[in-house]
C-alpha positions as CSV (number, residue, x, y, z in Angstrom):
1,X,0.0,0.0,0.0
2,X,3.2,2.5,0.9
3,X,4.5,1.8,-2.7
4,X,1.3,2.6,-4.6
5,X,1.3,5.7,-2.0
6,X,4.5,7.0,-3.1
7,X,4.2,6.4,-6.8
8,X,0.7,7.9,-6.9
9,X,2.2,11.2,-5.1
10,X,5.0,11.0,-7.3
11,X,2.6,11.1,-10.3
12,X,0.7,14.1,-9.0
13,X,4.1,15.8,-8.4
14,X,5.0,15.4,-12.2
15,X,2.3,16.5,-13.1
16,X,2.2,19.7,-11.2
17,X,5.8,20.4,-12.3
18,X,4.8,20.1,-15.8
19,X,1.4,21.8,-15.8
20,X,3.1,24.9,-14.0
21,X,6.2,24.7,-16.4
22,X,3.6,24.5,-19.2
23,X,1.1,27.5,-17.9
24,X,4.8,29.7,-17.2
25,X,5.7,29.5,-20.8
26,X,2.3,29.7,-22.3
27,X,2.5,33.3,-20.2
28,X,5.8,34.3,-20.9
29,X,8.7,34.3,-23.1
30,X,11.7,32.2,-22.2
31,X,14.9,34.1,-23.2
32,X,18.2,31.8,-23.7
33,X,19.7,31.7,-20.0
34,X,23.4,33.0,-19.6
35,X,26.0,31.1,-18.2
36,X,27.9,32.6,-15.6
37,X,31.7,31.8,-14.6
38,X,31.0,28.9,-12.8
39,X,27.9,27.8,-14.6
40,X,25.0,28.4,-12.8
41,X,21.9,29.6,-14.4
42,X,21.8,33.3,-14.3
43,X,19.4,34.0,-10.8
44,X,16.3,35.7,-13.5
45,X,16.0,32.8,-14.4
46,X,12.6,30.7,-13.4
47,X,14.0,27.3,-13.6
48,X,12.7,24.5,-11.2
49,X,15.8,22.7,-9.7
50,X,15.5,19.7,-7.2
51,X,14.5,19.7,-3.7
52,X,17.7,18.0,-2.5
53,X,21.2,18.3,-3.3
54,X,22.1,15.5,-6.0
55,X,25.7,14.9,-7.7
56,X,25.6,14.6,-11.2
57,X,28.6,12.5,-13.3
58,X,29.1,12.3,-17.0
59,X,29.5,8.9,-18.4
60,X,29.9,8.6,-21.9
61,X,26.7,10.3,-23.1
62,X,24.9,8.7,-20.1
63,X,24.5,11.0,-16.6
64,X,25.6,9.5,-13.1
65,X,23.0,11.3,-10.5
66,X,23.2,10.4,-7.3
67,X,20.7,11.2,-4.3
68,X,20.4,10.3,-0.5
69,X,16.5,11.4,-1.1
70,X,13.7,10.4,-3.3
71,X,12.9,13.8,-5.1
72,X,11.9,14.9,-9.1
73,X,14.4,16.6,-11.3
74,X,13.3,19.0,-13.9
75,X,15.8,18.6,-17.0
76,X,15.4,21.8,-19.6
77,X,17.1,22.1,-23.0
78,X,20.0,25.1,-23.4
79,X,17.2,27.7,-24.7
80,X,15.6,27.5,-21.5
81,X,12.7,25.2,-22.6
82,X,11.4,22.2,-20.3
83,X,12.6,19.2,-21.8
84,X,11.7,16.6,-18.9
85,X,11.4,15.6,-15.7
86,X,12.9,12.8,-14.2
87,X,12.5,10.8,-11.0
88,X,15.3,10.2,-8.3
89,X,14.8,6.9,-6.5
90,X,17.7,7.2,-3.0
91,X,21.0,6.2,-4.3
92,X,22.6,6.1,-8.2
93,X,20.4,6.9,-10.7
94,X,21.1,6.9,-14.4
95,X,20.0,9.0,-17.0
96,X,20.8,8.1,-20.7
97,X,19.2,8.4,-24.0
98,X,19.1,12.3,-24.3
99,X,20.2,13.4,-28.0
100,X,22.8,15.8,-28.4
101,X,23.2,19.0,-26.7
102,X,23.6,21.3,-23.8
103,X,21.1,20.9,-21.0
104,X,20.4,22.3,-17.8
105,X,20.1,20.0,-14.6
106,X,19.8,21.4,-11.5
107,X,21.1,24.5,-12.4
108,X,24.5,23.5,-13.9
109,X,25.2,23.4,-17.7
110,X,25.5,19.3,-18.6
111,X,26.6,18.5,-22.2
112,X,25.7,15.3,-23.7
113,X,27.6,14.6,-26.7
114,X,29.8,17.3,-27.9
């Protein structure tokens, strides 16, 4: 009953992210963010990032996240646009597939690729 819990308020979570990512860009214009000297996202910016710290490793073309919490984390393309959201179980996560490109993931410029 806990597990259909947790991925049923998972769910609803994704879904709020995205429907509020969605109704922010219906309402405004996303310009491209700028990347400062250490690569955060410029702090105009109205990016969703994750709850809890997580450490993210490059693999190859495949990403290494790690979290001590179960949590969502928004992924958006280099223009600024929401790409996708994934979920973090505790513990190594892995994150492959994503086609070429610069992306930001937690507020730090990952590229995949180049």
């Amino acid at each position: 009953m806990k597990g259909i819990l947790s991925i049923l308020s998972g769910l609803i979570l994704l879904l709020c992210v995205a429907s509020a990512t969605a109704k922010n860009q219906a309402q405004t214009q996303v310009q491209p963010a700028q990347q400062t000297p250490k690569g955060d996202v410029s702090q105009k910016r109205k990016m969703s990032n994750s709850a809890f710290p997580v450490q993210i490793s490059k693999m190859g073309n495949a990403l290494k996240i790690q979290s001590d919490h179960n949590q969502i984390l928004p992924v958006y393309t280099q223009s600024g646009a929401f790409y996708m959201v994934m979920r973090l179980n505790k513990g190594t996560n892995w994150l492959s597939g994503l086609p070429r490109g610069r992306y930001f993931i937690n507020n730090r410029i990952v590229s995949i690729g180049l």
